[in-house]
C-alpha positions, 0 to 999 in steps of 0.5 A: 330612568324609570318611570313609576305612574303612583309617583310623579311631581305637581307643581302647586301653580303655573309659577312651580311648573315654569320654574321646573321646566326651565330647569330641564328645557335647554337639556330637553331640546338638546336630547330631542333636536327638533322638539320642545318641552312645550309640544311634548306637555301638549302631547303627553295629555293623550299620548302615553309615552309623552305622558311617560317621557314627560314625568322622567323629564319632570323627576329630573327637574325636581332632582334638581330643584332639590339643591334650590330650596327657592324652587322646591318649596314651589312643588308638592310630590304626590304618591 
């Protein structure tokens, strides 16, 4: 999946990111043995290629919260 820096998801609160994250957790540790999601969104803040992986990983949960509508009105899409 590429990735565009001008698109990305935010969740509005802590809540919406929870609710996302735990969309893609169990997939994410799954794919990165060794690794979780919550290292990786600690590295992301100065690591360009977390940053990156970070923001797929976040399209994927927002690709699925789009067939939630109790998960998708928790998130904003900012261009």
């Amino acid at each position: 999946m590429r990735s565009n820096s001008q698109h990305h998801i935010d969740p509005v609160d802590d809540a919406g990111r929870a609710c996302l994250e735990s969309l893609i957790r169990d997939d994410f540790e799954q794919c990165h043995p060794g690794d979780s999601l919550d290292d990786m969104r600690r590295r992301s803040a100065f690591s360009r290629e977390d940053r990156g992986l970070l923001r797929d990983w976040m399209a994927v949960a927002a690709s699925r919260a789009a067939t939630r509508p109790d998960i998708l009105r928790r998130m904003i899409a900012a261009e």
